[in-house]
LOGUKOL-221093 format. One record per residue (C-alpha): residue number from 1; x, y, z. Coordinates in Angstrom, 2 decimals. Each point is the difference from the previous one (the first is absolute). Example, Ala and Ser with C-alpha at 12.3 -4.5 7.8 and 13.67 -1.06 7.14 Angstrom:
BEGIN
   bakol         u         v         w
       1     12.30     -4.50      7.80
       2      1.37      3.44     -0.66
// end
This chain:
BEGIN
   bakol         u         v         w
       1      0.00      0.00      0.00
       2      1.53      3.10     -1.24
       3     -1.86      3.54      1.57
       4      0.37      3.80     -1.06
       5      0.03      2.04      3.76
       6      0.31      3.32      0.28
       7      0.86      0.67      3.98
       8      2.69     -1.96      1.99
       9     -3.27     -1.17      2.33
      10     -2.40     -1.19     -2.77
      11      3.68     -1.96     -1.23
      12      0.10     -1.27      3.47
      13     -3.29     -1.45     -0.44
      14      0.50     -1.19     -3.05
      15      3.18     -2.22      0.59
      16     -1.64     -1.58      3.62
      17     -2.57     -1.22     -2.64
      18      2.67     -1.66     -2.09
      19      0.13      2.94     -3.18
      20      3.85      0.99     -1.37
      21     -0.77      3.29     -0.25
      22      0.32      2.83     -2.21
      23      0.52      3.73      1.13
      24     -2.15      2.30     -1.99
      25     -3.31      1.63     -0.21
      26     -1.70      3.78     -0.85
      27      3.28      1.92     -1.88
      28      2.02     -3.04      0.25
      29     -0.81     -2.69     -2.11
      30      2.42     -3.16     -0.19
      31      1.25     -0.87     -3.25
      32     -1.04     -2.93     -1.84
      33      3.71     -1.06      0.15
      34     -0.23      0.24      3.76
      35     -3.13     -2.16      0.54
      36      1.59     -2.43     -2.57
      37      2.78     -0.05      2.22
      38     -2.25     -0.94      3.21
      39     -1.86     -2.83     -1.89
      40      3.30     -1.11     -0.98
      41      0.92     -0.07      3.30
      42     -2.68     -1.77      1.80
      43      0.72     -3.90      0.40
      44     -3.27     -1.66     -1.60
      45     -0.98     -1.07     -3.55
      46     -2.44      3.04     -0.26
      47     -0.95      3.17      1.68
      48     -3.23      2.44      0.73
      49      0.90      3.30     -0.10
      50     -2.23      2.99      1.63
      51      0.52      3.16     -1.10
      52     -1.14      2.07      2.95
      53     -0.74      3.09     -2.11
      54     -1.78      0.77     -2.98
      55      2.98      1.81     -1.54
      56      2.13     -3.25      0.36
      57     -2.45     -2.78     -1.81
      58      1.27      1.27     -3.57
      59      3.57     -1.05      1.01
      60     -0.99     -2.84      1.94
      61     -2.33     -1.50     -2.94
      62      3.23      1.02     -2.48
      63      2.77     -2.15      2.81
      64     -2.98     -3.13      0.08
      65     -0.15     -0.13     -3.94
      66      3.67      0.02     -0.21
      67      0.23     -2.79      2.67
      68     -2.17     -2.24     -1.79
      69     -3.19     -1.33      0.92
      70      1.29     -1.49      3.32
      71     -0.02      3.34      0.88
      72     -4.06      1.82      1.25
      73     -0.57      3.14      1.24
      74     -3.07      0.22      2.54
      75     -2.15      3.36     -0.23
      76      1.17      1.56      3.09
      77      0.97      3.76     -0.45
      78     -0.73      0.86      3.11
      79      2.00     -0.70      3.75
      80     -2.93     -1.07      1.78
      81     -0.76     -2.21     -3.59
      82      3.63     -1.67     -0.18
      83      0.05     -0.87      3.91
      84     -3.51     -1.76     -0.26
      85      1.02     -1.80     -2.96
      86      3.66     -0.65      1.47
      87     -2.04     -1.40      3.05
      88     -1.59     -2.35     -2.23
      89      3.48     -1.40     -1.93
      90      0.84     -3.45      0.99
      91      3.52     -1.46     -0.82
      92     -2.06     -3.56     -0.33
      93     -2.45      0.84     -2.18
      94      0.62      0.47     -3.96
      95      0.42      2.79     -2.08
      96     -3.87     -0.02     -1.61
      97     -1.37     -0.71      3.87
      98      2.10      3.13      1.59
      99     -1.52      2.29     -2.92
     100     -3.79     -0.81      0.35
     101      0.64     -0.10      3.89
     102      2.68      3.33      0.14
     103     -2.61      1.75     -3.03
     104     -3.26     -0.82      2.32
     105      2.13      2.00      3.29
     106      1.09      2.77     -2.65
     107     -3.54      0.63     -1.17
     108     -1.46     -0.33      3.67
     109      2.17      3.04      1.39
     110     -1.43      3.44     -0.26
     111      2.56      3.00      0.37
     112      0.25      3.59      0.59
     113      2.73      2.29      0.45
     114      0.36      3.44      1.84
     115      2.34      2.62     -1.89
     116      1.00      3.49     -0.09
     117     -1.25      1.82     -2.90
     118      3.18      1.30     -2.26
     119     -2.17      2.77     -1.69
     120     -3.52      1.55      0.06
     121     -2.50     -1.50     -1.99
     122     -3.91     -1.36     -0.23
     123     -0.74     -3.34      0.66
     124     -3.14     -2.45      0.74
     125     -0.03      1.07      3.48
     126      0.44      3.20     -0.49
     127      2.36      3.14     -0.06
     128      3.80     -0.72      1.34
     129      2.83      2.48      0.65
     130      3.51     -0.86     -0.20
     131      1.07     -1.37      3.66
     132     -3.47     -1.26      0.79
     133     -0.25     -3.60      0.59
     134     -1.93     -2.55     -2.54
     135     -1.72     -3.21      0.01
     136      0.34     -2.10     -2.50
     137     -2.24     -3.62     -0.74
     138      0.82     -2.06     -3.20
     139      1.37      3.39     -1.52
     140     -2.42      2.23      0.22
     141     -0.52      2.86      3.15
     142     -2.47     -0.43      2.88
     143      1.20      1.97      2.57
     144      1.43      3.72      0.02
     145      0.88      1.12      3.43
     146      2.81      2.31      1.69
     147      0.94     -2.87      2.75
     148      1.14     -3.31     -1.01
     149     -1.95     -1.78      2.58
     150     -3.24      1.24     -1.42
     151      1.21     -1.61     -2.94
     152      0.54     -2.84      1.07
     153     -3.43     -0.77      1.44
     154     -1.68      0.84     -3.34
     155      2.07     -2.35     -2.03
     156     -0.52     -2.72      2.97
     157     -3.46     -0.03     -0.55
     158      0.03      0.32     -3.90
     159      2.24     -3.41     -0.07
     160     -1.92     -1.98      2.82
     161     -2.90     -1.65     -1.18
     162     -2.24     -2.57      0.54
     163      2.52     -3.36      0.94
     164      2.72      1.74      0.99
     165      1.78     -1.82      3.21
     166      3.34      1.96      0.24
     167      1.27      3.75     -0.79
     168      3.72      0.17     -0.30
     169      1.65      3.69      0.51
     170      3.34      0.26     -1.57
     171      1.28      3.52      1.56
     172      2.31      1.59     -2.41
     173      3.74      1.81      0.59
     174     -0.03      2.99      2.51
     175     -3.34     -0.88      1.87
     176      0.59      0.95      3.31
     177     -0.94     -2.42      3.08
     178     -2.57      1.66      1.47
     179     -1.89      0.32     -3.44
     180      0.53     -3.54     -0.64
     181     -1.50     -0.53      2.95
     182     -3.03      2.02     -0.77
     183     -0.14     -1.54     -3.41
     184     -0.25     -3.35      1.55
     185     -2.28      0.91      2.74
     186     -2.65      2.12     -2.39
     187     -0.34     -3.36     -2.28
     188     -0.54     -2.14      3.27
     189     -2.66      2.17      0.95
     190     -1.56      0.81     -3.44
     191      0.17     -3.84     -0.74
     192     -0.34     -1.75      3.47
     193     -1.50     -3.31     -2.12
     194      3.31     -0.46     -1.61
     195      3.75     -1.05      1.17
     196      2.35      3.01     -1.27
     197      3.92     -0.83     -0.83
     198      2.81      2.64      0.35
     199      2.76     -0.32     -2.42
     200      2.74      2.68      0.12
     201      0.52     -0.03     -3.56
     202      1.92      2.88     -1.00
     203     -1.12      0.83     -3.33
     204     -1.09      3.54     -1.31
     205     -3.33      0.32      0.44
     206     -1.46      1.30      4.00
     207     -1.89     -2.81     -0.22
     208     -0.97     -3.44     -1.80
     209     -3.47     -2.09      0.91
     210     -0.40     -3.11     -0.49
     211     -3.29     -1.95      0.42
     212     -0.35     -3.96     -0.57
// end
């Protein structure tokens, strides 16, 4: 199992759950010589690899046709998307059994992110000034807000729905302690049905949510 992770914490994950992984992410995509490299490197007959962002499945479907068809790339451009499906990879199993059973975690795992908006501009959910903070679901805005936190509880309840068990928080670079501990507090209130993981991931974005 090969894995693209942007954040020394989401790489953490992804290694305990058996992945060689692959730095990269938002403004740093690998190269498809450097995930050829990692499926080279992995011990087995053939590999899964999960993206982890949407800017990184062009590359990663480029490295898997190079490698031949021993090679499959699961649909997970996501964090929260690539650790369900990692989750799901056993060493046991074959190649075709890991992809339906890695592709069926991928596709359960709703995500949203919280970011800082670059520039001004209009979007879905409104108006947004440069500095402000944004919430984004499946690529589009739901949440304009001046506090992250705020944020963060719209994009929470835009990604957990009906079946969802578990809401991972991945708290990016620079988030202070006692935020993260107000992050993980407001989603234990707001969602008091559901068990809530903290991963210090150390990626870009404020925040990411997971929901499975």
């Amino acid at each position: 199992m090969v894995a693209v992770a942007e954040g020394s914490g989401v790489a953490r994950t992804l290694r305990s759950l058996g992945a060689i992984v692959v730095e990269g992410g938002a403004g740093n995509n690998p190269s498809v010589a450097d995930l050829l490299h990692a499926i080279d490197s992995t011990p087995g007959e053939s590999a899964v690899l999960l993206p982890g962002h949407p800017h990184v499945v062009p590359a990663a479907e480029q490295a898997a046709a190079h490698a031949g068809s021993s090679v499959r790339v699961i649909a997970a451009a996501s964090a929260p998307a690539a650790i369900a499906a990692a989750t799901a990879f056993s060493p046991a199993a074959s190649l075709e059994e890991n992809v339906e059973s890695m592709g069926e975690a991928a596709a359960a795992a709703r995500s949203g992110e919280v970011v800082r908006a670059l520039r001004d501009a209009r979007t879905p959910a409104g108006d947004v000034h440069r500095g402000e903070w944004l919430g984004m679901v499946d690529g589009a805005a739901v949440a304009v807000e001046r506090e992250p936190l705020q944020v963060l509880a719209s994009v929470a309840r835009s990604v957990a729905g009906h079946g969802t068990a578990v809401l991972t928080l991945i708290v990016g670079h620079g988030v202070g302690a006692d935020e993260r501990r107000g992050a993980a507090d407001l989603l234990r209130r707001e969602h008091g049905e559901l068990r809530v993981d903290v991963i210090d991931g150390g990626q870009a974005s404020r925040y990411v949510v997971g929901a499975e």
